[in-house]
DOVO-545743 format. One record per residue (C-alpha): residue in three letters; x, y, z. Coordinates in steps of 0.2 Angstrom, whole numbers, plus 5000, padded with zeros to 4 digits. Layout:
DOVO-545743
ALAXYZ/...
This chain:
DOVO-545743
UNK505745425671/UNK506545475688/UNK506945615695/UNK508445655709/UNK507345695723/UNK508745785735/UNK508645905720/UNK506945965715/UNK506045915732/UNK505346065744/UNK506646025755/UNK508646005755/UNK508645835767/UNK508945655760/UNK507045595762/UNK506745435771/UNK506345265761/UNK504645265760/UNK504445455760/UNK505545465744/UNK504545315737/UNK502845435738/UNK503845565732/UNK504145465718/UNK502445405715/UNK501745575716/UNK502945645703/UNK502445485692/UNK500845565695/UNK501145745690/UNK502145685674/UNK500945555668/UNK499445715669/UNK500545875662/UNK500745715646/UNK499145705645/UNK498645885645/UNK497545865659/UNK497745995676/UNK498545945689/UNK497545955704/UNK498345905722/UNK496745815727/UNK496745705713/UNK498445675713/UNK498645585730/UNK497045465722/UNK498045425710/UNK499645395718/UNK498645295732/UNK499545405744/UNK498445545756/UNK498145715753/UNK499345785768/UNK500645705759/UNK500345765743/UNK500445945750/UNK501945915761/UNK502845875744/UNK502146015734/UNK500946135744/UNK500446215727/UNK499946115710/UNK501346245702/UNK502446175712/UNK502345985706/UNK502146035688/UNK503846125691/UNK504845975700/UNK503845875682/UNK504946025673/UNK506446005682/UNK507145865672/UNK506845965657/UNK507446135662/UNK508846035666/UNK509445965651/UNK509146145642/UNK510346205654/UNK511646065647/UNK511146135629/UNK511446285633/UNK513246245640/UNK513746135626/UNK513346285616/UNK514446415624/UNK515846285623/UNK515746285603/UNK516746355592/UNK515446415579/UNK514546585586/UNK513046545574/UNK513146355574/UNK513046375594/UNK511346495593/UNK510646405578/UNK510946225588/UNK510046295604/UNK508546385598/UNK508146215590/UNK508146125607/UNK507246245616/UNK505946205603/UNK506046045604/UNK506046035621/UNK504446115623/UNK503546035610/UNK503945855618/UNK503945895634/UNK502345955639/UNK502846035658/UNK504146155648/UNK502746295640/UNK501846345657/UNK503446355666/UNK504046455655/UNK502646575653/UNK502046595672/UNK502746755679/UNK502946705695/UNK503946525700/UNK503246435714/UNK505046335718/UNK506546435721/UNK507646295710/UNK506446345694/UNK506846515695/UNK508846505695/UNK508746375681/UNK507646505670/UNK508946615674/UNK510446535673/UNK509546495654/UNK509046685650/UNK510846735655/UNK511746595645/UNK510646625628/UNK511146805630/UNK512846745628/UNK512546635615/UNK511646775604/UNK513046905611/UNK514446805602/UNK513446775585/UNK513446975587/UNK515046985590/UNK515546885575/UNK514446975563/UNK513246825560/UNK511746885569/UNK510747045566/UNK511447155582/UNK510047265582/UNK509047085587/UNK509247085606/UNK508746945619/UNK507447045623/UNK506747015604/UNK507046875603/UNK506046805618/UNK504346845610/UNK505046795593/UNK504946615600/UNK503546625607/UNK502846665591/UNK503646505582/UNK502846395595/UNK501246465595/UNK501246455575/UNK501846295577/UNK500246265589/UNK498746335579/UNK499246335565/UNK500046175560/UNK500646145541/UNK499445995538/UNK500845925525/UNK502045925541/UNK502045765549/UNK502045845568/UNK502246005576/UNK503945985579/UNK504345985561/UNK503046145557/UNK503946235572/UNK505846185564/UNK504846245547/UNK504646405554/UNK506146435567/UNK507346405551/UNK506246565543/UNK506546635559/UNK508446605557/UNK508546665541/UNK508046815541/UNK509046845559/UNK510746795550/UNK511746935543/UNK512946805533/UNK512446675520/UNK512546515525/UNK511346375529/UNK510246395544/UNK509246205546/UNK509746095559/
């Protein structure tokens, strides 16, 4: 995959040929790790990216750091989900169509889960995209209040845990009849939704 580098990178300056090229190869790095489950450590990374140590950590002085610029992407396209959502024209269509790509996303994309859940961002882009994502899905959840579709005493403040509590069932406790995680989270998100919906109606993707 790749990845705009003016974006994500620690700095706002078009990098030079062969310093985007390591960027590059360092990111490669960090994605292929975060997919395999393994920690990222800086060290390791510029061994495997054939490039030195100094300019691993001139890239990314923290390990949080490149496993953010791996999350960017994603983070990214939830952003677009979230957008897409406002711009419908069914309030519980829009909230039902999100909550399933945020679970999606975090379930194939292994970088999403411990950006997500550490308290503290290490890059300042990460922290206005979770932002601008928490502010939008209060939106989303306002106007399925506002029609009547969603319980209103359900806040964004609920609901936050709420998910958490799909993907972790999702994790540990994976239907063995389910042919993935992704379909036992969807399983138990749509139970989720059902009992969040104050009108009858279909809640599955």
């Amino acid at each position: 995959m790749s990845y705009p580098v003016i974006l994500v990178t620690m700095t706002t300056a078009p990098l030079r040929k062969d310093a985007a090229r390591n960027w590059q190869r360092i990111v490669d790095v960090g994605r292929r790790l975060a997919d395999e489950g393994t920690p990222i450590q800086l060290n390791d990374v510029a061994r495997a990216a054939a490039v030195g140590v100094a300019t691993v950590y001139r890239h990314f002085p923290t390990p949080e750091a490149l496993l953010e610029t791996v999350a960017a992407p994603g983070l990214e396209a939830l952003v677009a989900h979230a957008e897409q959502a406002l711009a419908g024209d069914d309030p519980w269509t829009a909230l039902r169509d999100f909550l399933f790509a945020a679970v999606d996303a975090q379930l194939t994309d292994p970088a999403l889960p411990p950006v997500f859940a550490a308290p503290v961002d290490a890059l300042p882009a990460t922290t206005e995209l979770k932002q601008r994502l928490i502010g939008m899905f209060g939106q989303i959840l306002a106007r399925a209040h506002t029609a009547g579709v969603a319980d209103p005493t359900v806040t964004r403040a609920d609901m936050l845990p709420l998910m958490c509590g799909v993907m972790f069932a999702a994790n540990v406790h994976q239907d063995p009849a389910a042919p993935d995680r992704a379909a036992t989270a969807r399983r138990y998100l749509t139970v989720l939704l059902a009992g969040l919906r104050t009108a009858p109606g279909p809640t599955g993707p």
